[in-house]
N, C-alpha and C positions, 0 to 999 in steps of 0.2 A: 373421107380421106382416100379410102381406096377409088372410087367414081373420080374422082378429081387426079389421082396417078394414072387411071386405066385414058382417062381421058389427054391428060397430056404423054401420054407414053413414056413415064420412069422408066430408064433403065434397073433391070433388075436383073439377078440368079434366084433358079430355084435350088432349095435347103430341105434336106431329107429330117421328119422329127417323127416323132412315135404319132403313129395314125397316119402318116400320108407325108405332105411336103409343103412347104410356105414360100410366100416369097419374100427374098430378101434384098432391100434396095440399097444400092451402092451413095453414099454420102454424097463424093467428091463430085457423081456424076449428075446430081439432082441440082434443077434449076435454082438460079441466087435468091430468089425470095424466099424457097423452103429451108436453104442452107442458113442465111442471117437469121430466122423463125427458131431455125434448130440450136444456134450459136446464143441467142438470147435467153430460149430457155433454161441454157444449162447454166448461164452466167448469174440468174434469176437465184437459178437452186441452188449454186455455189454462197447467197448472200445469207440463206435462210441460216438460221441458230440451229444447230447437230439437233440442242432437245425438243426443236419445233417440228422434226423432220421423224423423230422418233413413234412409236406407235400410240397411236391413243387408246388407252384400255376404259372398254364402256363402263360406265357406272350403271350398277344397278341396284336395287330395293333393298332393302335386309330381309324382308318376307318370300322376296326373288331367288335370295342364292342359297340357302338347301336344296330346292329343286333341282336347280342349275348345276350344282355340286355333284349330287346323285345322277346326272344324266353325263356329266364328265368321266364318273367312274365308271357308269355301265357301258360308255362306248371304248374305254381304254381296254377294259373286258375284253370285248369285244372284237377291238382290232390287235390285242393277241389272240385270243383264239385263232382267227385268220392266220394272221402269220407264224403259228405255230404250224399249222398243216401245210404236207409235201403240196408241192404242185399237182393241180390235177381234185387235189380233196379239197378245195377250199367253199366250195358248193356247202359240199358234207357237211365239213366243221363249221360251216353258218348255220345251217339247220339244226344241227345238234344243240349250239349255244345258245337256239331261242327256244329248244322245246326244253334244257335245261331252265334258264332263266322263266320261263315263262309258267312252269309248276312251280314257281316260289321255293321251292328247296333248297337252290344252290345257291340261291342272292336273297333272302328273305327281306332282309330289311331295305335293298331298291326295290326290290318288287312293292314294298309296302308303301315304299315314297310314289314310284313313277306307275307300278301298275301293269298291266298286258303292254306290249309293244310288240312291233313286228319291223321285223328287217328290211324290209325298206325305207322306215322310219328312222333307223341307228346309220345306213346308208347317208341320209338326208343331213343328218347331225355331223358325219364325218367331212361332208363336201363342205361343211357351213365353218367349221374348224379350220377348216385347213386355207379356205379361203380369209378368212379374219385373223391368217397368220399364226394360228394354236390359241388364241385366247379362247376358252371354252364358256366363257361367261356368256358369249353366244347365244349358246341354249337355254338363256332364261327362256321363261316364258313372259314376253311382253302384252299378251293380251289384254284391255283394257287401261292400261298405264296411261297410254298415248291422251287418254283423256285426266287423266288425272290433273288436278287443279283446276280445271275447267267446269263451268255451269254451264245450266239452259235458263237459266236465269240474265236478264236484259240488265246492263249499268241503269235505266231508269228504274225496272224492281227493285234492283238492288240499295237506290239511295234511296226509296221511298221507304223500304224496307228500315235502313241503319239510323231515317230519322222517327223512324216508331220506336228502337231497339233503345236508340243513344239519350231518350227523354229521361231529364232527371229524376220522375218521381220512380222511376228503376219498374218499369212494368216487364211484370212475365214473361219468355218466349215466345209462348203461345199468343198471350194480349196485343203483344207485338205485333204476330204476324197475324190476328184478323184484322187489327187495325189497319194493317197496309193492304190487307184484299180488300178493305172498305175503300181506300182513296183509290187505289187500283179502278174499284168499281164505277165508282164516285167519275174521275176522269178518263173512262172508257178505254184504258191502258187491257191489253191482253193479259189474261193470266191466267195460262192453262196448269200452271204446275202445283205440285202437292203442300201441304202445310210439310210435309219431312225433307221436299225438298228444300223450301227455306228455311228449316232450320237447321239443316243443313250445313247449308253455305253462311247461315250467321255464326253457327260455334266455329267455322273453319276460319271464318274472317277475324272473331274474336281471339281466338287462340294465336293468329299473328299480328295483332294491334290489340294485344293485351293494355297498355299503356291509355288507350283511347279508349277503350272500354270502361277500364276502372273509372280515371275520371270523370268523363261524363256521366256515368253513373252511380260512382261512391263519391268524388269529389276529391278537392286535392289532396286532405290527409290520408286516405287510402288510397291516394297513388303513391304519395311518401311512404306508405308502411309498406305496399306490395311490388310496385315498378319500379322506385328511386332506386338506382346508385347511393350503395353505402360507402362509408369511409371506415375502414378496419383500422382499430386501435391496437397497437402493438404495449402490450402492460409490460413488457420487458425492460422499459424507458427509465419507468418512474419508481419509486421506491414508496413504501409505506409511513402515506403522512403526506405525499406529496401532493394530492388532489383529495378535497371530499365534495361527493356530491350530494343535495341536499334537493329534498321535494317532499309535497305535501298529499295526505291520505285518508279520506273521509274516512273514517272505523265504520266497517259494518255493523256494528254490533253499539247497543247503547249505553250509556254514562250517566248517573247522576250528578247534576250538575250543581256545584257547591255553591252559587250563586243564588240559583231562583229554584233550586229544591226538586224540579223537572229531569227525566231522562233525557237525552238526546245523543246523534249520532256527531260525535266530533270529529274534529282534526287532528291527524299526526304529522307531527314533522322533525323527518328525519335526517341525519346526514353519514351518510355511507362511504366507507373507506372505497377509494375506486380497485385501489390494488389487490388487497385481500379481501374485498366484499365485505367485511366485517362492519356490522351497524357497531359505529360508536356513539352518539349522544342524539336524543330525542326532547320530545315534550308533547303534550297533551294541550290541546286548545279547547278550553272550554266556550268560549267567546274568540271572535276575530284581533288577532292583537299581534303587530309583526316584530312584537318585542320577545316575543317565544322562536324567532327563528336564531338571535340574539343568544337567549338560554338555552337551546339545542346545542348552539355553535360553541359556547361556553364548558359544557357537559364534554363535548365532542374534545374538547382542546384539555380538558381535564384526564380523559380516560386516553387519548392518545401520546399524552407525555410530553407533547412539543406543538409548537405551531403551526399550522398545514402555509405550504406555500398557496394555493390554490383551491378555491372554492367555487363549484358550480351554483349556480341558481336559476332555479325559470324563472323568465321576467312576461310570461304567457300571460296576455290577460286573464287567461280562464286559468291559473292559479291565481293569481291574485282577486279575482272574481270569487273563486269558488271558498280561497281560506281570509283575504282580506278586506274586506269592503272600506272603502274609500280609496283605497290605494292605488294611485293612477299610474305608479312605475316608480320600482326600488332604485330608482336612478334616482329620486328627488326623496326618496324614503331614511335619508340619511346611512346607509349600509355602506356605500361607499368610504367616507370621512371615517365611520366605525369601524372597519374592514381595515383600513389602511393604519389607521394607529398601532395596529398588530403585527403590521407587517404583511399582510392577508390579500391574495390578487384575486379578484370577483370577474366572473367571467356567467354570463348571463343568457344559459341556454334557449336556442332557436322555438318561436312559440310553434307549438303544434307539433315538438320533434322528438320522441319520446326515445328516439334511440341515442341521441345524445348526452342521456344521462340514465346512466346504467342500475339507477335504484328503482326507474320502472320496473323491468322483471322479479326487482326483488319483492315490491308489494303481491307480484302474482304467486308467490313460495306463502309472505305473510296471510295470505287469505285462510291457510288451514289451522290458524289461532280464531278468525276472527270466524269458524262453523264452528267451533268449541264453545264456543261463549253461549249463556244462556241467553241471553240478549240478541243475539243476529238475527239481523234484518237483510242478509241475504247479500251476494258482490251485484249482482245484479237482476231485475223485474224477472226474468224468465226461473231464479237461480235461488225465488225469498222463499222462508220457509211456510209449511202450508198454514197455520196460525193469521198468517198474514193474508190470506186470500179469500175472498169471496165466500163464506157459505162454508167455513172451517171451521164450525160453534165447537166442534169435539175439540177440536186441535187445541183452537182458542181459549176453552176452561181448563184444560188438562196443564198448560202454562200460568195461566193463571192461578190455579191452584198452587202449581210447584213454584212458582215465583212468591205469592203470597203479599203482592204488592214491593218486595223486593228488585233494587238494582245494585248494577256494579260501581261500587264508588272512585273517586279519579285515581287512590290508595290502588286500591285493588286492582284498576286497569292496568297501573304502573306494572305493578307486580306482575301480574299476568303477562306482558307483555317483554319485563326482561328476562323472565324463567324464558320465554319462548327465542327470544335471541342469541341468550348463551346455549340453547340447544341447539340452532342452525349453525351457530359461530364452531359445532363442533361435526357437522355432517361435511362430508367427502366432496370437492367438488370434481367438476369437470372443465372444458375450457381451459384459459391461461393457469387455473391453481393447478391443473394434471395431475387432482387426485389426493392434494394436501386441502385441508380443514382452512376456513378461514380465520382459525385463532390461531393456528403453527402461523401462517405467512404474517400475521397478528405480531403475534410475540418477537419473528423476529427481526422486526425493525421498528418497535416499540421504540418514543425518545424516553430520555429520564428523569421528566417531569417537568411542571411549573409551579410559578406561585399561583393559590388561589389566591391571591388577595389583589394582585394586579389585574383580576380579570373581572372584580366585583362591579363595579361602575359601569365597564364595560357592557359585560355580558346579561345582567339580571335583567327580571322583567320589572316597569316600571308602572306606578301608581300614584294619581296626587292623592292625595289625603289631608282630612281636618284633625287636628292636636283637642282631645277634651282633656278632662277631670282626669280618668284613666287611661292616658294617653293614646292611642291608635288604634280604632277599631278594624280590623280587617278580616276579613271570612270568618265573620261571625265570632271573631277573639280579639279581647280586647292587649292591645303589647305595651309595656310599658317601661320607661328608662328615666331613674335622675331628671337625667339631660332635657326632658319634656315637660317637667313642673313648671306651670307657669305659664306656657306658653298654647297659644289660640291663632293659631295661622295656617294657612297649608303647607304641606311638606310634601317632597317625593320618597315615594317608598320604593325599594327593589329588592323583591324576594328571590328565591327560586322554589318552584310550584313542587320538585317532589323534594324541598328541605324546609319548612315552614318551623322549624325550631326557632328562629329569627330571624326581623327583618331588617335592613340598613336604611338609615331613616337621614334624608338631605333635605338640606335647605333649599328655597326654590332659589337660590343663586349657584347652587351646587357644592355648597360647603357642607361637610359632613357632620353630621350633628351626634350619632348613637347607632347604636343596633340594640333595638329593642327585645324582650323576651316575652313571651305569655306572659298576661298576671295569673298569677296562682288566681286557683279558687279556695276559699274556706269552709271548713265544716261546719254547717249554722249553729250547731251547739257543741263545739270543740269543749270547753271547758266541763260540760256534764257526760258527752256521747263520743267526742273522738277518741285516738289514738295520740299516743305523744308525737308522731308530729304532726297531727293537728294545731294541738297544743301549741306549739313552737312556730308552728307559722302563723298561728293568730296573733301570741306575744310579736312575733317580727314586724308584722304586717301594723298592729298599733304603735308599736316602736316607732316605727317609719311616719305613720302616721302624725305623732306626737312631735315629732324630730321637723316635721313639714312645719305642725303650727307653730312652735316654734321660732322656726325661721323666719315664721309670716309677723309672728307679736313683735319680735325685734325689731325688725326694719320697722313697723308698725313704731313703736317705742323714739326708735332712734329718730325717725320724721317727724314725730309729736314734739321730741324736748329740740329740736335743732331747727326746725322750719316753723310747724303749724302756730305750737304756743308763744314763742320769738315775735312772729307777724302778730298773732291777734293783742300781747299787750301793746305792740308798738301801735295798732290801730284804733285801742282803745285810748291811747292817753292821744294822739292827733285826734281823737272825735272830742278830748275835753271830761271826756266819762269819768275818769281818773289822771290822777296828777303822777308825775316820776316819784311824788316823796311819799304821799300819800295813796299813794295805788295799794287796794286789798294784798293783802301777800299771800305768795303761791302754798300751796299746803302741800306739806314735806309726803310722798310715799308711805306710806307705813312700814316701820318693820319689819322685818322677819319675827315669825314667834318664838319666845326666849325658849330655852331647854326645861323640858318640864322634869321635875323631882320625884324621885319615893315617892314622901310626902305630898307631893300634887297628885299624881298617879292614885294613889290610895284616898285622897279626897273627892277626886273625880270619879272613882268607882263606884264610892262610898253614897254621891249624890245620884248614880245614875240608878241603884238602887231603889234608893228612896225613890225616886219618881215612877222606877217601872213598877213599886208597891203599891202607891199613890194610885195608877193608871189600873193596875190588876183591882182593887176595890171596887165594887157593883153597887150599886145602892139601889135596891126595888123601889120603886117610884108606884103608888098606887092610880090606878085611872084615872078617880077621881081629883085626885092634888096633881095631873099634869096639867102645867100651865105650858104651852108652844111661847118659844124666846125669837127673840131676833138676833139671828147670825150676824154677828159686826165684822168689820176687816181683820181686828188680829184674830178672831176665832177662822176665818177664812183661809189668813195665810197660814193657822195651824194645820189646819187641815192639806191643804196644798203641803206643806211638809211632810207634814205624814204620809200622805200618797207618793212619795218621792225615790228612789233608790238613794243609796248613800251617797256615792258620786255625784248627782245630780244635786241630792239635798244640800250637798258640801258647798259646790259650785255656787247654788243658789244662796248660802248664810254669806259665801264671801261677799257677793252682790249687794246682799243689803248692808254690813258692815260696811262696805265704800260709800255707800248713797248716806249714812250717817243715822241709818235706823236704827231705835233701841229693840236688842236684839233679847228676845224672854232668857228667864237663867238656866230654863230646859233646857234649850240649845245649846246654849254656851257649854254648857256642860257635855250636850253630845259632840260638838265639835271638839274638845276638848280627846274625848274617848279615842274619835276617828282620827283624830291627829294621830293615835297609837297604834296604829290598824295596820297589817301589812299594805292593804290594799290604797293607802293613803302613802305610804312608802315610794310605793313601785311609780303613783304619778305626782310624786310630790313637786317635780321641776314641771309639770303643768298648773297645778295650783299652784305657785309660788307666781308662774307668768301671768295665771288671769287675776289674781290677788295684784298684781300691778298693772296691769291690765284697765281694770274696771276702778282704779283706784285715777289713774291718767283721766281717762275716760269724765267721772261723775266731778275730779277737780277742774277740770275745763269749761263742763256745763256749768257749774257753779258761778264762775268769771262770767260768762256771757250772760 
């Protein structure tokens, strides 16, 4: 610019300034192309924005400015000293201020930041201030920055390099990067630089494409757990009862299993209040059955008071995989149709998305039950206990021993597991409770209650079952009801697993039939070795018994004289065998036996005497006068009498009195006795049934 005025000869005046004089060019007299040049630019800067025009203050490091800071103070130092001293000293007062400064006594701690310095150096700092307008951030020290973010590494190392790094089977750093000096080598690419400077530049590229990192190498669920964007639930919304959420939990530790008599590692499944964290209702799977999520939910709705408006569920293959096999998706599983009868909105968590339902973390609290347990098998391979490993014989008898072939039964899991929930239901949290217990924010929005009986159908677990003799066999107990006499079909059964006092027993059309109770068992010798109520439940138990046959000879009876014997004379007089006038006539029942007398009484004793004198008489038979007889039938059936109990024997003289056999005067006479016998008492209304009984019976055969 100046060559170019000197050239065209600008008018100008010389202007006196400190150091000398400059020239100063007159506007109005400067040629028109410098003047519209001049006019433009200011119209230019007139358009810009005041804060674009404003100063730029550099940015620098955060490792940068304490140095920077410390060299601001030491020249501010600095340039008071200076203009503290008269004119003339200011020489003085700069040498004094760097032989102070520079023995560390007066400024220790800049001396200890910046060090020795010398005054032409604080000189250098002040021209560089005051040129950048007072920003003293100036004085970083920039050395080496200017590189920073920058390699010596080529974009071709570099992508050889991130497809060694980004292979899924996730290889080491280091494996990484021989593998890339190999294709390096391999295609005659340069590579003079260090393995630290590649690895380098892979953790710097890593740490800013974390995202691409993880996947490729952990895959999409640990991009979900680590990189995703979450969504934060605000619990302030909802009230307690308004969501529960529900998921399933292999038990580390082992069960014996009431089924097939084996330990094993089960299923839990839970449902978890969202609001106050509070576990309300579970269940134990012993077997894959998704009628336990059913009976959890059941439990859940009992001990919450009211109905939850909303119920989470994973519909992840890999729950349904891991707790239910066959179950292609609770969409077709009927939980829907079941859900909705209640009122209940089922919402059916993201698979693979464990933050969406908040009783994940809860299982990682429940782990410190499941190291208690004598039975753990560990949360995970790295985590089992040494018993379980390789070449741990010690470990392995000293369990064994203390086990003693001992496990925990489903009882005992139960137990163990709700002493363990009412204890966390009473620990502090943090998060949305802010320090309240999950049983306070529990309690207080508790509903006030339901019926259990509306929720039976619903909620129980279910079972087909076969009806015998003793009604319902089920884990190993037999249950029995009225309502089941008779009948040989299948039925459904719906229990629930920790209340087996009884089960409700349906028809497979769904009509309710009973609820069954345990049979009692009996004392095998109540009547010589029990307790009275042994005693009393034997007498029940034949009562009931008695009361059955009964029931059975009647109808029996009632079919005989109404149907059976009706048909067969009408078929014998159509066959001609007999005539309507002259047909055999039917033979009347017998009796009942009249009331016996004193006088009978006292005959009857009288004779049974005599007999048991008769019988007590021995007569020595010499060797030689025995002669061997031949046993005939009535010495046969005496015998067989004899051998008999009384009941038995009783049952058996009624038999042959019906059949029309002459019956010896022995018997007669004992029957007679036993007629007077408590014991002939107590089942008199059964011998009076099979006295008719066998009387129907042997007159029928007779006709035919």
């Amino acid at each position: 610019m100046q060559l170019k005025a000197d050239r065209e000869q600008w008018p100008y005046t010389w202007e006196k300034v400190q150091g000398g004089g400059r020239k100063r060019y007159l506007a109005h007299l400067l040629p028109k192309y410098v003047r519209q040049a001049i006019l433009k630019k200011e119209e230019i800067d007139s358009l810009v924005p005041a804060n674009q025009r404003q100063r730029i203050v550099k940015t620098i490091m955060p490792d940068q400015q304490p140095k920077a800071m410390a060299k601001a103070d030491l020249l501010r130092l600095y340039m008071q000293a200076k203009a503290a001293a008269p004119w003339g000293k200011k020489t003085e007062a700069r040498d004094e201020f760097m032989v102070a400064y520079n023995s560390g006594i007066a400024y220790p701690q800049l001396f200890e930041t910046l060090g020795e310095q010398n005054y032409k150096t604080l000189e250098g700092w002040e021209r560089k201030v005051k040129k950048a307008g007072g920003d003293t951030m100036v004085l970083a020290d920039n050395r080496g920055y200017h590189k920073r973010g920058k390699s010596a590494l080529t974009p071709t190392q570099t992508d050889i390099l991130l497809r060694c790094a980004l292979h899924p089977n996730r290889p080491r750093v280091s494996e990484a990067i021989r593998m890339a000096h190999a294709i390096m080598n391999t295609k005659g690419i340069e590579n003079g630089s260090s393995d630290a400077t590649y690895r380098r530049w892979l953790n710097e590229w890593a740490s800013r494409n974390h995202h691409i990192w993880t996947f490729h190498r952990e895959g999409a669920k640990a991009w979900n757990d680590k990189c995703a964007y979450y969504i934060e639930r605000d619990y302030s919304l909802i009230n307690v009862g308004d969501i529960l959420v529900a998921d399933g939990h292999v038990l580390n530790f082992e069960i014996l299993n009431p089924w097939s008599g084996r330990p094993k590692r089960m299923s839990l499944i839970l449902f978890l209040d969202m609001k106050s964290g509070m576990p309300m209702g579970w269940e134990i799977m012993p077997t894959e059955n998704t009628q336990t999520i059913a009976s959890a939910l059941r439990r859940s709705i009992i001990r919450l008071g009211m109905v939850p408006k909303v119920v989470y569920l994973d519909n992840g293959r890999a729950f349904r995989a891991k707790h239910f096999q066959g179950c292609q998706s609770f969409d077709e599983a009927g939980f829907a149709g079941l859900y909705e009868r209640l009122g209940i909105k089922t919402i059916f968590a993201w698979p693979y998305h464990g933050q969406s339902k908040t009783v994940e973390r809860f299982f990682g609290s429940f782990a410190e039950l499941e190291r208690w347990c004598p039975t753990y098998s560990g949360t995970s391979i790295e985590r089992k206990p040494p018993r379980m490993m390789r070449g741990e014989r010690l470990h392995r008898k000293v369990h064994e021993n203390a086990m003693a072939g001992r496990f925990l039964t489903l009882e005992q899991a139960h137990r163990a597991i709700a002493a363990w929930f009412d204890e966390y239901a009473s620990r502090r949290q943090r998060g949305h409770l802010d320090g309240a217990t999950p049983m306070e924010v529990f309690l207080e929005g508790r509903g006030p209650g339901v019926d259990k009986a509306e929720l039976t159908y619903l909620m129980m677990s279910l079972e087909v079952k076969h009806i015998h003799r003793n009604g319902i066999s089920f884990q190993k107990q037999n249950y029995y009801h009225p309502a089941l006499y008779g009948r040989r079909h299948p039925v459904v059964v719906r229990y629930d697993q920790q209340d087996l006092s009884s089960i409700f027993v349906y028809d497979q059309d769904g009509s309710y039939l009973c609820e069954a109770a345990p049979v009692e068992k009996i004392h095998p010798a109540a009547n010589l070795l029990g307790r009275d109520e042994d005693k009393e439940k034997l007498v029940r138990n034949i009562e009931h018994k008695k009361q059955l046959e009964k029931e059975a000879s009647a109808m029996a009876r009632n079919l005989l004289e109404t149907e059976i014997l009706p048909q067969h004379e009408k078929q014998m007089i159509d066959l001609g065998v007999v005539d309507e006038a002259g047909g055999p006539p039917i033979k009347q029942l017998p009796e009942k036996p009249k009331q016996i007398t004193k006088a009978d009484e006292e005959q009857i004793m009288a004779e049974v005497a005599e007999l048991e004198a008769a019988s007590a008489e021995v007569v020595p038979i010499a060797e030689d006068d025995y002669q061997p007889t031949v046993v005939d039938e009535a010495s046969m059936m005496r015998q067989q009498l004899e051998s008999l109990g009384d009941v038995d024997r009783y049952d058996m003289l009624i038999e042959m009195e019906a059949q029309g056999q002459l019956i010896p005067k022995q018997w007669q006479a004992w029957m007679r006795y036993f007629e007077l016998s408590p014991e002939y008492e107590r089942h008199k209304e059964y011998f009076e049934e099979a006295r008719a009984k066998a009387a129907m019976m042997y007159q029928a055969a007779e006709e035919m």
